[in-house]
MARDO-436572 format. One record per residue (C-alpha): residue number from 1; residue in one letter; chain; x, y, z. Coordinates in Angstrom, 1 decimal, always signed. Layout:
<rs>
R  drenba  marro  zaza      xx      yy      zz
R     NUM      a     A       X       Y       Z
...
</rs>
This chain:
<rs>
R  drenba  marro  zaza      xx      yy      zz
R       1      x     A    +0.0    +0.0    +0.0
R       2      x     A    +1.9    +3.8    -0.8
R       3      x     A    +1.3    +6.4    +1.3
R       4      x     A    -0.4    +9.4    -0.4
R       5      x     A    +0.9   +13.0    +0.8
R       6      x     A    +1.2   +16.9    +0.0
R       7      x     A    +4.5   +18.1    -0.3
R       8      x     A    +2.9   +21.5    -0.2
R       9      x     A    +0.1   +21.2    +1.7
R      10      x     A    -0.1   +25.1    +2.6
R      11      x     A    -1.4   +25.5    -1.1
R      12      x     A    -4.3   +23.8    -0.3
R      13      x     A    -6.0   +26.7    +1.9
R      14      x     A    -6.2   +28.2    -1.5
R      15      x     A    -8.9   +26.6    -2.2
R      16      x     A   -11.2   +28.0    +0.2
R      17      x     A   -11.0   +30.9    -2.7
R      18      x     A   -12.9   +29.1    -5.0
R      19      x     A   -16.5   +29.5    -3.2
R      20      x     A   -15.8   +33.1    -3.3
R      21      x     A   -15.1   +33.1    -7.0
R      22      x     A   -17.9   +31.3    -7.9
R      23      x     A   -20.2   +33.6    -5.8
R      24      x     A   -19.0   +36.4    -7.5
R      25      x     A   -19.8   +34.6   -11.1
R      26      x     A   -23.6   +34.0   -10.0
R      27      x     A   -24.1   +37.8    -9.0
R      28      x     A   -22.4   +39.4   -12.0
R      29      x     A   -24.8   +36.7   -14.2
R      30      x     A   -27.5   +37.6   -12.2
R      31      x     A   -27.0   +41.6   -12.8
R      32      x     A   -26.2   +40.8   -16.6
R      33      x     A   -29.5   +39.1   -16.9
R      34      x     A   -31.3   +41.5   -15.1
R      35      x     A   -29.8   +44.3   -16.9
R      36      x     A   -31.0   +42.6   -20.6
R      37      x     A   -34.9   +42.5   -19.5
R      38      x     A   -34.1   +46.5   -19.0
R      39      x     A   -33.7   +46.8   -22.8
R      40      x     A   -37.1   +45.2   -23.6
R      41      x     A   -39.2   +41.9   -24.2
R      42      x     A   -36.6   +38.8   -23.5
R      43      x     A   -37.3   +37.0   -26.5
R      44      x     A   -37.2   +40.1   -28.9
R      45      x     A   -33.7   +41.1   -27.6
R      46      x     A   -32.4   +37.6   -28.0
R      47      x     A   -33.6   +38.1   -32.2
R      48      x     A   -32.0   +41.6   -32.1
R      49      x     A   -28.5   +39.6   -30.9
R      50      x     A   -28.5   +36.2   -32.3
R      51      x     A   -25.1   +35.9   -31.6
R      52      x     A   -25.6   +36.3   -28.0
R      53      x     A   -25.3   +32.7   -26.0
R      54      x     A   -26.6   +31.8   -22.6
R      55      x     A   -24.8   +29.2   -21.4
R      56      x     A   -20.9   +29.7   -22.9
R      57      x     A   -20.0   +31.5   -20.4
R      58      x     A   -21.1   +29.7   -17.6
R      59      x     A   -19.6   +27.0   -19.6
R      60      x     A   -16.1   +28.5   -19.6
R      61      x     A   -16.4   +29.8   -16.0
R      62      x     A   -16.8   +25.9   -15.1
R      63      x     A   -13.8   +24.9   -17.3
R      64      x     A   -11.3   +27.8   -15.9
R      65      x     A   -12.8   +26.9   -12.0
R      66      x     A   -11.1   +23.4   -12.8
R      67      x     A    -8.4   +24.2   -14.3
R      68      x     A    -8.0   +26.6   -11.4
R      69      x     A    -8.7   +23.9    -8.6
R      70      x     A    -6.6   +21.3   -10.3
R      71      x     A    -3.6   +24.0   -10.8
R      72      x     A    -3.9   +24.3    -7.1
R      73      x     A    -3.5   +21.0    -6.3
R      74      x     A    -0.2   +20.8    -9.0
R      75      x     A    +1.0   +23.7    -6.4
R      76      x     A    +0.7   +21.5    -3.3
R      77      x     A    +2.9   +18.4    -5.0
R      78      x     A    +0.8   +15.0    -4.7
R      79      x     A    +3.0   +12.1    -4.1
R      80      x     A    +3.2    +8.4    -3.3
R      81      x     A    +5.3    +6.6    -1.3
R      82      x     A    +7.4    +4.5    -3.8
R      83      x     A    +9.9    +2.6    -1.3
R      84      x     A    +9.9    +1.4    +2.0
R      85      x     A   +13.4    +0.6    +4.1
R      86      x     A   +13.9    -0.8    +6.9
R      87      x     A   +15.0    +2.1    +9.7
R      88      x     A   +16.9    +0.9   +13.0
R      89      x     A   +17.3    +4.1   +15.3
R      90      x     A   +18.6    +5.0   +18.9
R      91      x     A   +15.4    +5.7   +20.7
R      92      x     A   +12.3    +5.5   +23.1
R      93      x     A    +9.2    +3.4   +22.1
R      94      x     A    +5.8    +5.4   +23.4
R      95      x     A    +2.5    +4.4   +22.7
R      96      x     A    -0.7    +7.6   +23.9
R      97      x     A    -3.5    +6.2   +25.0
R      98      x     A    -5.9    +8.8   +24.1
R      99      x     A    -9.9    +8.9   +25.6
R     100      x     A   -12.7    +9.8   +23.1
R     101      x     A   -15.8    +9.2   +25.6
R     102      x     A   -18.1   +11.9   +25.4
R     103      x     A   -17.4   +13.7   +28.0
R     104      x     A   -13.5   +14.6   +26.0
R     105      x     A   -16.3   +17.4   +24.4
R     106      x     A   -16.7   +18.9   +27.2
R     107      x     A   -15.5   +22.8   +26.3
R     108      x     A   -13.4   +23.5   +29.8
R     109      x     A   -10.0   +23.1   +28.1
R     110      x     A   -10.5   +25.1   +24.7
R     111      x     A   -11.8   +24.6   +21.8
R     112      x     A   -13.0   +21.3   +24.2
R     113      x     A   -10.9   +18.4   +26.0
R     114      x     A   -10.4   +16.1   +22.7
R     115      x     A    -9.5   +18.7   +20.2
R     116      x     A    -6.8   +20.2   +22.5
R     117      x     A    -5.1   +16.8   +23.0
R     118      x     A    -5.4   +15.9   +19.4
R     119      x     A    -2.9   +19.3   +18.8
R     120      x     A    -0.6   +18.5   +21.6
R     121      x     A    -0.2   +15.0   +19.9
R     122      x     A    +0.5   +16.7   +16.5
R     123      x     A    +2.6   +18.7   +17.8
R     124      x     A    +4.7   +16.4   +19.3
R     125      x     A    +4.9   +14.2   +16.8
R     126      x     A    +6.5   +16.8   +14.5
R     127      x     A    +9.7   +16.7   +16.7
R     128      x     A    +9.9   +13.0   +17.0
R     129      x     A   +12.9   +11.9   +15.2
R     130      x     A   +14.1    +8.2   +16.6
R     131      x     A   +11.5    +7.4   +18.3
R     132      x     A    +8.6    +5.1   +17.9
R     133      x     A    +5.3    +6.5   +18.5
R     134      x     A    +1.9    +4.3   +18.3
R     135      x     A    -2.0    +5.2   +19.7
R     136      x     A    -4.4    +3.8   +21.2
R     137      x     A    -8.0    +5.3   +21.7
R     138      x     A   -10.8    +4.4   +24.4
R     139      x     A   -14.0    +4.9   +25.8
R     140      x     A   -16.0    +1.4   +26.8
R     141      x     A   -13.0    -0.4   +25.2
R     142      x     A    -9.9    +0.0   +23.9
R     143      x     A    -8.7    +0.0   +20.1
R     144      x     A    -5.6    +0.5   +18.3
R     145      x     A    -5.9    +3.6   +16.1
R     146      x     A    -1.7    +3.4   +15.3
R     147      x     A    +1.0    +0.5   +15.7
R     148      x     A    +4.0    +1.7   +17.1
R     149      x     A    +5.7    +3.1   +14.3
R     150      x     A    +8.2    +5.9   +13.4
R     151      x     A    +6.4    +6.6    +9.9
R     152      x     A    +5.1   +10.4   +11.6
R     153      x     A    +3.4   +11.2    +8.5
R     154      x     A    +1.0    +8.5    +8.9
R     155      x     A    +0.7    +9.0   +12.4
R     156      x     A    -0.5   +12.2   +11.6
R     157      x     A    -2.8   +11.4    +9.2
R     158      x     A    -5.0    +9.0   +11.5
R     159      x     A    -4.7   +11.3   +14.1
R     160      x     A    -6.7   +13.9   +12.9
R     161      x     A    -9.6   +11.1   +12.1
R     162      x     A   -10.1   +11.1   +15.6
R     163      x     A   -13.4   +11.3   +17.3
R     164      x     A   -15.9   +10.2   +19.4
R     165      x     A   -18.2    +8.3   +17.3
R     166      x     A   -15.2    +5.7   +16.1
R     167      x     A   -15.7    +4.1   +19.6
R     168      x     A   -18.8    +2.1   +19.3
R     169      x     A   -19.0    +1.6   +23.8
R     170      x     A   -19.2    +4.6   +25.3
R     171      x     A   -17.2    +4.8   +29.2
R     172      x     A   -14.3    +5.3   +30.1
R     173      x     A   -11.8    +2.0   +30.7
R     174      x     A    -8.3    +3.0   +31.5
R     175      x     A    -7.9    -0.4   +32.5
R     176      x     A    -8.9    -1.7   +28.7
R     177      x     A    -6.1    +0.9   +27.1
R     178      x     A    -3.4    -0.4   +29.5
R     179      x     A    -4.1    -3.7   +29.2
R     180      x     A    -3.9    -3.1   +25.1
R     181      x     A    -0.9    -1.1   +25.6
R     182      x     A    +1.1    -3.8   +27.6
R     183      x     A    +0.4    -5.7   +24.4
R     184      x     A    +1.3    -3.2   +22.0
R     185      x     A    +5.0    -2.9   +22.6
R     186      x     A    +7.3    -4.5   +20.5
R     187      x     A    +9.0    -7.4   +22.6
R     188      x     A   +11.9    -7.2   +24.6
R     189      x     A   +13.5    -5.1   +27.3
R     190      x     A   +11.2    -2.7   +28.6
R     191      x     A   +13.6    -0.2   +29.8
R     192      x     A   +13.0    +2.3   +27.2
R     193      x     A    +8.8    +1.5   +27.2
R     194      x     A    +6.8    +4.6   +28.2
R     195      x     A    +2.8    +4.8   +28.0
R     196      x     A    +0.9    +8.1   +28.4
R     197      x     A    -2.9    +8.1   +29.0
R     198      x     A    -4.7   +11.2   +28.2
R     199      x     A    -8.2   +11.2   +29.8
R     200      x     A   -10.4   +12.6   +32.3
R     201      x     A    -9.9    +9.6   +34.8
R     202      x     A   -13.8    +9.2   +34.8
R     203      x     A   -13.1    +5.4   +35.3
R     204      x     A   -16.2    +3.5   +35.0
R     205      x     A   -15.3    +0.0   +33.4
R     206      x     A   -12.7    -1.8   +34.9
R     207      x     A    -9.5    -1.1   +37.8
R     208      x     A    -7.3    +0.6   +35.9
R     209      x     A    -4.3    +0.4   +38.9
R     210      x     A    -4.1    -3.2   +39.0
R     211      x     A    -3.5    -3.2   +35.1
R     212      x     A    -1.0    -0.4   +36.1
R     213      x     A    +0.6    -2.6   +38.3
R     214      x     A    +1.2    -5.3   +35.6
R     215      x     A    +2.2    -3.2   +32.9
R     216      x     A    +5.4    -2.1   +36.0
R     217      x     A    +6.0    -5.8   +35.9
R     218      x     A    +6.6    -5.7   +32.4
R     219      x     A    +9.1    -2.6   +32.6
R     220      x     A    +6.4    -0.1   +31.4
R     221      x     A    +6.6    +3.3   +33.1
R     222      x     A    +2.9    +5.2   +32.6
R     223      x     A    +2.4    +9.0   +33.0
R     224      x     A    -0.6   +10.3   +33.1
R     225      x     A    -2.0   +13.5   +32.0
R     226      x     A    -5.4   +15.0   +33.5
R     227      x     A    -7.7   +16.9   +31.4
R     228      x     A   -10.5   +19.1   +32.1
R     229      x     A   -11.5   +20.7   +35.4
R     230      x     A   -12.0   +19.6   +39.2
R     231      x     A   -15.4   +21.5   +39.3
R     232      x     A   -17.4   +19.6   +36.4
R     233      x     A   -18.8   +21.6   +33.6
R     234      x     A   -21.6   +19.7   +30.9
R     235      x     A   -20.9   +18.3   +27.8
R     236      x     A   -22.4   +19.8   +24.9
R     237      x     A   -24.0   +17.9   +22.4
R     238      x     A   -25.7   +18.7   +18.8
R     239      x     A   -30.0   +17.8   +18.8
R     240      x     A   -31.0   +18.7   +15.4
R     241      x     A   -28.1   +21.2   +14.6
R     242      x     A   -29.0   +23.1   +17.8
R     243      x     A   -26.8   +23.0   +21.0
R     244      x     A   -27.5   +21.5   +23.9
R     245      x     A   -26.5   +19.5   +26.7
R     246      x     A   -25.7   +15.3   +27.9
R     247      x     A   -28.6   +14.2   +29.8
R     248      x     A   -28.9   +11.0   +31.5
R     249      x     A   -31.6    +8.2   +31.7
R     250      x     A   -33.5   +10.4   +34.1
R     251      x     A   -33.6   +13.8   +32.3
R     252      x     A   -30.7   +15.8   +34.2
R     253      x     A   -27.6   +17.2   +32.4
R     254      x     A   -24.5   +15.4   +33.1
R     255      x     A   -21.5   +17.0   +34.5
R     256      x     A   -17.8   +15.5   +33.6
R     257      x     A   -15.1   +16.3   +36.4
R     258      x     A   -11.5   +15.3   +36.4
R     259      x     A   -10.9   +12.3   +38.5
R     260      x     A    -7.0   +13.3   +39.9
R     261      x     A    -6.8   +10.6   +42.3
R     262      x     A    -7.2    +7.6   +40.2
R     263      x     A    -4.7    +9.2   +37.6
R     264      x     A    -2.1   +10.1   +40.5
R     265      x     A    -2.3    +6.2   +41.7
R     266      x     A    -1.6    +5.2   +37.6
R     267      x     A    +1.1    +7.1   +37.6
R     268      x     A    +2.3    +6.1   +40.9
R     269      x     A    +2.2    +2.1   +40.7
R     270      x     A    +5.0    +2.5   +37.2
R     271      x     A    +6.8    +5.3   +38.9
R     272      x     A    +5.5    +7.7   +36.2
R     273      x     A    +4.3   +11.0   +36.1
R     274      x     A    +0.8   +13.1   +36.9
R     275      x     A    +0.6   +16.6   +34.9
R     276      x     A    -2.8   +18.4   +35.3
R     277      x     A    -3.5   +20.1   +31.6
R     278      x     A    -4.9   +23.5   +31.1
R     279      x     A    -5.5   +25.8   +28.2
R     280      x     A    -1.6   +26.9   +28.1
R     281      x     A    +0.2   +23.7   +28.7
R     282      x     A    -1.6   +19.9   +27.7
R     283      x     A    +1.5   +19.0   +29.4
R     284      x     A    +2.9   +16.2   +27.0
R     285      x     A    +6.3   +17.6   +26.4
R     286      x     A    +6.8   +18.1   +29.9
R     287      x     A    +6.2   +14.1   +30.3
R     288      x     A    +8.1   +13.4   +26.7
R     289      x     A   +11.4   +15.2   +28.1
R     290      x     A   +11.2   +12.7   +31.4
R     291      x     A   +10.8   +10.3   +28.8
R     292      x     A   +13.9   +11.3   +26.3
R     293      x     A   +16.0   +10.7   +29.6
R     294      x     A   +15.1    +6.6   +29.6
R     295      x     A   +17.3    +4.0   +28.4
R     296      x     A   +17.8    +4.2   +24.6
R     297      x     A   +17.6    +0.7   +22.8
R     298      x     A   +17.8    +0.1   +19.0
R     299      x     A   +14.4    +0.4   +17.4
R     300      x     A   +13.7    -1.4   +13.9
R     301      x     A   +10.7    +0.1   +12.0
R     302      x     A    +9.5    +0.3    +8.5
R     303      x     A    +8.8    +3.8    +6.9
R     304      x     A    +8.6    +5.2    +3.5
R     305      x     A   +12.1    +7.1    +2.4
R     306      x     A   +11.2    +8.4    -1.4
R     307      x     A    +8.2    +9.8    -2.9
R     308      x     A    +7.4   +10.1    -6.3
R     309      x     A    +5.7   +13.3    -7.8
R     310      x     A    +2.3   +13.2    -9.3
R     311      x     A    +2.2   +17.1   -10.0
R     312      x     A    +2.6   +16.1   -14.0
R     313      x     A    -1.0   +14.1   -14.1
R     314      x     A    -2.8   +17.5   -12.9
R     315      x     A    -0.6   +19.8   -14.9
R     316      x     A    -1.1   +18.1   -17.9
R     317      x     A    -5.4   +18.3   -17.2
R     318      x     A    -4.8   +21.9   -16.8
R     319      x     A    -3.4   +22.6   -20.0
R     320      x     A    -5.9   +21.3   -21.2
R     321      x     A    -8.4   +23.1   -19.5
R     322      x     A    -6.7   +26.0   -20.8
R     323      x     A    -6.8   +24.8   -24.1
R     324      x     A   -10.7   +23.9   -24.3
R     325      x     A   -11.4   +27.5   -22.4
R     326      x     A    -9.5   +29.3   -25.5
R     327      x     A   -11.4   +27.4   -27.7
R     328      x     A   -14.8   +28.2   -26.6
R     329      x     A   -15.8   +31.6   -27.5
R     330      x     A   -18.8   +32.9   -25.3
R     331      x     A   -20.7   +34.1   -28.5
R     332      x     A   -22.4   +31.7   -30.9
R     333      x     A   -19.6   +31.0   -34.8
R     334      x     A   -22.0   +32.0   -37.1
R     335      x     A   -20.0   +29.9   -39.5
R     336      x     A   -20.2   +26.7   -37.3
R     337      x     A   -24.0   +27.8   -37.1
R     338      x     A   -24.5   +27.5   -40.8
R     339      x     A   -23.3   +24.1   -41.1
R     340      x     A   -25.8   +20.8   -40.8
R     341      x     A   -24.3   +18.0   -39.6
R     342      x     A   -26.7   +14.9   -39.2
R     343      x     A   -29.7   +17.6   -40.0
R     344      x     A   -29.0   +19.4   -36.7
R     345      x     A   -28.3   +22.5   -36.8
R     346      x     A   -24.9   +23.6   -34.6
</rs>
């Protein structure tokens, strides 16, 4: 399977022009229009200017937004994967376990508890370099969203597919993502094995700290981060594109608070760490630098090292685009009108 990527990717916000543009078209066709039934009866101008066509030029305007779009795309530099080489680094091996139960909408950490975690993780992966990164996500049950890998550009890429609804049991088991993460590591030592669990420790499945205290046994240090506040807020939901508010069986809206204390005893039982997030600081490189200071082993991994160009496929279409646009005039060829072919008349 290649990997699929833009080079360029910055390019692409230029396509949020092309809404704009094609706004613009449908007022100034609007005005034209409306400017013609000015001059008189409709059908006795249209005899007064034969030549005159109504749809060429929304014809061309349709040709020239493609052959805009797809000149955008050229710009950003699609490309496949072509190769993949074995990669043995110097580094850690770290797997996030990341909760997406409802209540990581809730808005107390801005723009709301997932989102925010979801940017620290990107951001951190962009400064990875040896290490091996995979991801785990839970609610009612854990699931592998990322192998341990050291292919970041992939990481990425599931990352931001992230949500809530991917989890079909809703909860929170911590216990389920440790027990998947003590599984997830490649064999051997696991000196240089950390785990971080990103949640709001509302543990309602399972005893996360015995599974803590196993994953110890197997060399695993676990830091945890907590996320959202001590207070409770609600967790917003959408009814019918209007906003509103997690209710329970019984009518009243729920609140989500951070449970500190079963995250602390986590952390505690693999002599890891316990970082309270906030709007300013998730937190996660505080935890990665402890990390960087484990023992270092050799980590083998697979990951894509050349990429072919596809930029010629699109430029190609766009010339001719170009071509076709110059070609279609936006008043009727009284020559090409003249002719019959198959007793039509052109």
């Amino acid at each position: 399977m290649q990997l699929f990527r833009f080079a360029n990717s910055e390019y692409l916000y230029l396509l949020l022009a092309l809404p704009l543009l094609i706004l613009f078209f449908i007022i100034n066709e609007y005005r034209k229009r409306k400017a013609l039934r000015k001059l008189g009866d409709v059908s006795l101008v249209k005899k007064l200017l034969p030549d005159l066509s109504r749809f060429r030029p929304s014809v061309k305007f349709i040709i020239q937004i493609l052959a805009l779009s797809l000149a955008i795309i050229m710009l950003a530099r699609p490309q496949f994967g072509s190769k993949i080489e074995e990669v043995k680094r110097q580094g850690v091996e770290v797997i996030i376990a990341l909760d997406v139960s409802n209540s990581m909408l809730a808005e107390d950490i801005q723009p709301n508890r997932l989102e925010r975690a979801k940017q620290a993780i990107s951001r951190l992966v962009e400064t990875l370099q040896n290490d091996k990164i995979g991801l785990i996500v839970f609610a009612g049950d854990a699931y592998t969203q990322i192998p341990v890998t050291t292919d970041y550009i992939s990481a990425k890429m599931f990352l931001s597919t992230i949500s809530p609804d991917m989890v079909p049991k809703q909860g929170t088991a911590i216990g389920s993502a440790i027990d998947l993460g003590i599984r997830s590591f490649s064999p051997g030592s696991g000196k240089s094995k950390a785990m971080i669990i990103i949640t709001d420790g509302e543990n309602h499945e399972d005893d996360p700290v015995t599974k803590a205290k196993e994953a110890a046994a197997a060399g695993i240090v676990i830091h945890t981060i907590g996320i959202g506040s001590i207070e409770g807020v609600p967790v917003p939901v959408s009814l019918t594109g209007k906003k509103d508010f997690l209710k329970d069986a019984d009518g009243n809206t729920v609140i989500t608070k951070l449970d500190e204390n079963i995250l602390k005893e986590i952390a505690i039982a693999t002599n890891g760490k316990y970082v309270k997030a906030n709007n300013s600081n998730i937190g996660l490189d505080e935890i990665f630098s402890y990390i960087k200071k484990l023992k270092k082993q050799e980590l083998e991994g697979k990951m894509y090292t050349e990429y072919n160009d596809q930029f010629q496929i699109f430029a190609g279409a766009v010339l001719l685009l170009l071509l076709i646009d110059f070609l279609t005039m936006e008043r009727k060829n009284r020559q090409l009108s003249n002719l019959r072919i198959f007793k039509f008349r052109v």
